[in-house]
Every structure is written in structure tokens, then in C-alpha cells.
N, C-alpha and C positions, 0 to 999 in steps of 0.2 A: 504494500500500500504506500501510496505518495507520502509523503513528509504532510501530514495535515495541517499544521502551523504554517509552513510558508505557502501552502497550494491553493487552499479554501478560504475564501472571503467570505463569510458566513452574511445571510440574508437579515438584512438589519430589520429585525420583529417592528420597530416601530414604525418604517413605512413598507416594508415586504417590497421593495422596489427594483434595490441590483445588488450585485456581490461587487462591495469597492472596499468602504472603511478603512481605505490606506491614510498610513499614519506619515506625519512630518518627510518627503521625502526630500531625497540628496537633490541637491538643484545639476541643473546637468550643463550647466561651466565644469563641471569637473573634467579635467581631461581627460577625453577618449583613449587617448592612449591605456588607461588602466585596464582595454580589454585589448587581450592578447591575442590575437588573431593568428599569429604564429604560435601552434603549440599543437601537441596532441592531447587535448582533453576531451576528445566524444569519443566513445564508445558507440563503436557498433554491436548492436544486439546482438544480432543473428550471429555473430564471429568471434562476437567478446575482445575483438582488438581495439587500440587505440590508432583512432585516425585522427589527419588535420582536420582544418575549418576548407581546406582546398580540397580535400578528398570527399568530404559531405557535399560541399557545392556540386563536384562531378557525379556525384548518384541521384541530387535532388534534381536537377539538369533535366531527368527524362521523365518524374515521374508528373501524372497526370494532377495528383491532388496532396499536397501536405499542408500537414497541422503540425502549429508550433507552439508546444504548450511554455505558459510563462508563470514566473511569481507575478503577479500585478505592482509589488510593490519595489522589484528588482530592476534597481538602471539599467544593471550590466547587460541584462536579459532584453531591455528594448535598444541596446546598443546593437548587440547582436540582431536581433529584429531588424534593423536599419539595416547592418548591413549584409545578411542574407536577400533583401528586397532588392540593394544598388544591384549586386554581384548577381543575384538571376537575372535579370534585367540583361546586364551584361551577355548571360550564355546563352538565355532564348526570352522573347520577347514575355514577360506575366503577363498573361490572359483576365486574369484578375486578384483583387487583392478583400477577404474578409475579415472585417475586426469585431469582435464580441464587446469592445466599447463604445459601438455604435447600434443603437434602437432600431427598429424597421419605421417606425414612423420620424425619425430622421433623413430617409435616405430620399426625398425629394432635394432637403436642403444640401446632401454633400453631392448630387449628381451637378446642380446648380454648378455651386464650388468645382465639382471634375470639368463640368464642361468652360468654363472661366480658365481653370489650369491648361484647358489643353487647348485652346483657342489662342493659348500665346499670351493672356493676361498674368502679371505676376500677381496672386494675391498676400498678403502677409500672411506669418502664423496665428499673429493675432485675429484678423480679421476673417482667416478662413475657422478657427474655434467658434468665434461668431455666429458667424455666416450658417455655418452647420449646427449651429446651436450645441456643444459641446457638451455632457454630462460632468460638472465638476466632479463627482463623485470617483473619476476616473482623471487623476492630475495631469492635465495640461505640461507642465512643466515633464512629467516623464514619457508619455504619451506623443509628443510634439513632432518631434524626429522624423517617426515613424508614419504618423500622419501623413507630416509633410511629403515626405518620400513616395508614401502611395499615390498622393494627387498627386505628385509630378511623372507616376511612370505611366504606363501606355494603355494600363484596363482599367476598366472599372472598380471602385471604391466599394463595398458592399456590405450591409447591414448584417448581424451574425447574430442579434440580438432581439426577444422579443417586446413587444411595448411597456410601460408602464399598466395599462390600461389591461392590460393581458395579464401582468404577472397579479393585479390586484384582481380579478376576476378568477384566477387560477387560486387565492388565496383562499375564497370563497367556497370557488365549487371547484375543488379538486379533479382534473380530467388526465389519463394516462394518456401517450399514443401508442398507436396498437405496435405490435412486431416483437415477433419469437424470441431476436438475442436482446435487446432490449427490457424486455417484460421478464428475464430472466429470475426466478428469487435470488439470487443470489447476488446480481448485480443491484436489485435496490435495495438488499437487503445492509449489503455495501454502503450505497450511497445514503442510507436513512442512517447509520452509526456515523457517517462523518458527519452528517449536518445535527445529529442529537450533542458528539462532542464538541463541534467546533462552538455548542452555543451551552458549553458546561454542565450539559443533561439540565438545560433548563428549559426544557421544553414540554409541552404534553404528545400526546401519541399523535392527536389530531391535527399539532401543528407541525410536525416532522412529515405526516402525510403528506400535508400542504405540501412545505415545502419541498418536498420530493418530485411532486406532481411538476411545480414551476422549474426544478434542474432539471428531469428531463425533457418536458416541454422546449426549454431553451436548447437543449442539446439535438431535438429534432429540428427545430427552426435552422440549427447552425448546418445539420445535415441537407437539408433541403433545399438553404442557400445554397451548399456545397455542388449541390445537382444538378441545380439550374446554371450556377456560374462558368461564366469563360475558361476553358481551360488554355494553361495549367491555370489552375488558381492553388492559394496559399490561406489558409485562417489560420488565423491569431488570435488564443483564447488563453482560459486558464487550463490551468493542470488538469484538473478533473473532467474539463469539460472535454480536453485532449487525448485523456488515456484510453487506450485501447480495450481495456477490459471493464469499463464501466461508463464511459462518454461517449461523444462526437462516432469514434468508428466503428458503436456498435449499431448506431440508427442509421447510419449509410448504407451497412450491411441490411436491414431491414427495410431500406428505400433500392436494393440493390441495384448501389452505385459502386464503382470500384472502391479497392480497400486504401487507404490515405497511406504516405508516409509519413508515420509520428517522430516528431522531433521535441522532444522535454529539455527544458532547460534548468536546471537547478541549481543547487547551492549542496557548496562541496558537506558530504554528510549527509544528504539528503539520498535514504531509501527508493530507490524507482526498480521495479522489478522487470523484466525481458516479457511478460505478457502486457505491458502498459506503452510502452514505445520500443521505436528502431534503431533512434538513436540517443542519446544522451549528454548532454552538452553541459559539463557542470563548470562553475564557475566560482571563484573566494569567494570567503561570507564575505558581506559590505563590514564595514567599521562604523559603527554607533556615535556619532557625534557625543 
């Protein structure tokens, strides 16, 4: 099982809205150079070797659909995000680009934004957070990079997330979606223990259902984007909504769409098991102000 502490942004009970709750983060003046690009730190699954960041790029190169799971609250990890997006770009043209911190009833305002980017208009960072109406919940300040990069490359920007209006009716009347690996017991039996601890068993039964009902809901959404979207395409979520054995590639499997290649990004210490992703990309703990 993932690292629960750094992977699950627990569903904040007072507005049941998105998994953010990121604390104080490192402002991103800090020098990029802190992420080592030259190094062998991923782990390929299937071989258990260590490979570059230039060996991963030539395997992601061909594949149709990957997911890049992150800590939400980890620079290094939307460093990396950035520049996996330049460098595919680079080797073949991204089809498209999905973020799980972007809502579905956003994505009139970021096509706006895409289409202003690709027109040849510079817009700012500022003004494109704006413009797309931006979820603070999800800091700007770490988020930005990444953003920016996707409006400026050549596909589409894509919603990966479901409404506010959605997850608060899901709060209500709990609805599963249908599909065998999905509906598995085991896998929400999984996902109902992370989200009872990540909120210190202070929950009742009735509210862990909920919530359960809203992670995979989202996680079909993210699938569904996936299916529709330009290939290659690339999504950007959290951990959980990334792993293969309880997220994102078991509802594809259930929409049979091809199978993703998962790429986890972590934090050195951090448990990730060879049924959860392909590769593994771990990275220093940050230093605590």
C-alpha cells in the first residue's frame, strides 16, 4: 500500500468538495537544479532495475496512455511533471494533457485560455489562473509550471476532475459505477481503510461510504477523460487515484480502454508495491522550513 501520509489528501468533511489541504508550501524560486535529472532513481517494475530519467522518456515515447501519480504537496514531483511534458513534446508531438486539478465544469474557461495560447497570444500565469478560474485549494504557486507548460504545448488541456456540484450530490446519494475490476471487494475494501484512517477513524460507516462512492466516481471520470482524449495523452493525479491496483487503471480496464503506463512519484521511504505502478520515480524528503 502507498505511503498514506504523503499520497491521500483526505476529503475535507466540512465542505466534501476536493482532496487538497496542502499545507505552507516551498515557493518555487527554489532552484530547479535541486532535481537531479541525471541519476538513476526509477525503478523499473517489471525488471526491478535502476534506470535514468532518459531511459523512462524512451519507453514513455511509445506508449498510448500514462498516468503520473504525485504527492500534491511535492515541488520536486511537479518539477518532474514539467519536465517529463517539455521532453515528450520533444520525442513525439502530446496529443493531450489531463490534470485532476482541474473540475469538468472548468474546462470551457481553460479551452478559452488553450485556444488564446495557441493563437500566438502570450497570456501570463497570472492571468491564465484567472482566466480558468483556478481552484486555490490546489496552490498556484506549485501547480504553475506545469500549467503553464501544458497550455503552451500542442493538445488539449483536459478536465480529470468531477464538479463541485457532483461530488456534493455524490455526498448525499451515494452512486457506485458499474465494472467487475472496479467493484472488486477488495479494492474498496482498500480504498474505504485509507479514507477511515487518513480522517483518524473519525468517521461513521455512512460517511466512508460516501466518500468512497465520490473517489471512485472521480476515478471513473478520470478514466473516461482518458478514452475520449487525444492520444498519447498523459494524466496527472494523485497517488491513489494512479495506482494500478485500486485507481484510474482499474476503471479503464472496465471502460476497456488500453492499460496506462503508471508512473508514481515518491518520496525516498515511501512503500509503493510492483502491482501499483511501472515505474517509480523516488525523490529526497523536502527539508521542513
Amino acid at each position: 500500500m502507498l505511503n498514506q501520509g504523503n499520497f491521500f489528501k483526505p476529503l475535507v468533511l466540512g465542505s466534501i468538495l476536493l482532496i487538497a489541504g496542502c499545507h505552507s508550501p516551498p515557493s518555487v524560486t527554489e532552484s530547479k537544479t535541486q532535481l537531479a535529472i541525471d541519476c538513476d532513481c526509477i525503478q523499473d517494475v517489471a525488471t526491478g532495475r535502476s534506470i535514468t530519467p532518459a531511459d523512462l522518456m524512451a519507453e514513455l515515447a511509445s506508449a498510448p496512455v500514462v498516468i503520473v501519480g504525485e504527492e500534491h504537496t511535492n515541488q520536486r514531483h511537479h518539477q518532474i511533471e514539467q519536465w517529463l511534458l517539455q521532453n515528450l513534446n520533444k520525442t513525439r508531438q502530446q496529443g493531450s494533457v489531463l490534470l485532476e486539478m482541474i473540475n469538468s465544469d472548468q474546462q470551457a474557461a481553460v479551452d478559452r485560455v488553450k485556444a488564446q495560447s495557441l493563437a500566438g497570444t502570450r497570456v501570463s500565469a497570472t492571468r491564465a489562473a484567472e482566466a480558468m478560474r483556478w481552484n486555490s485549494g490546489w496552490p498556484w504557486a506549485l501547480y504553475r509550471d506545469v500549467v503553464m507548460t501544458a497550455l503552451e504545448g500542442p493538445g488539449p488541456l483536459l478536465a480529470a476532475n468531477i464538479s463541485r456540484e457532483q461530488v456534493s450530490a455524490l455526498y448525499k446519494n451515494p452512486v457506485f459505477p458499474p465494472g467487475a475490476a472496479s467493484s472488486r471487494e477488495q479494492v474498496r475494501e482498500a480504498l474505504s481503510a485509507i479514507i477511515y484512517l487518513m480522517h483518524d477513524g473519525q468517521l461513521t460507516g455512512e460517511q466512508v461510504h460516501a466518500m468512497l462512492s465520490i473517489q471512485q466516481q472521480r476515478d471513473r471520470f478520470m478514466a473516461e477523460q482518458l478514452r475520449r482524449a487525444p492520444r498519447p495523452a498523459l494524466l496527472i493525479a494523485g497517488g491513489y487515484h494512479a495506482a494500478k491496483d485500486i485507481g484510474v487503471p482499474l476503471h479503464l480496464a472496465d471502460l476497456n480502454v488500453e492499460p496506462p503506463v503508471v508512473v508514481m512519484l515518491t518520496t525516498d521511504g515511501t512503500k509503493v508495491s510492483a502491482k501499483q505502478a511501472d515505474y517509480i520515480w523516488s525523490v529526497p524528503a523536502q527539508k521542513q522550513p
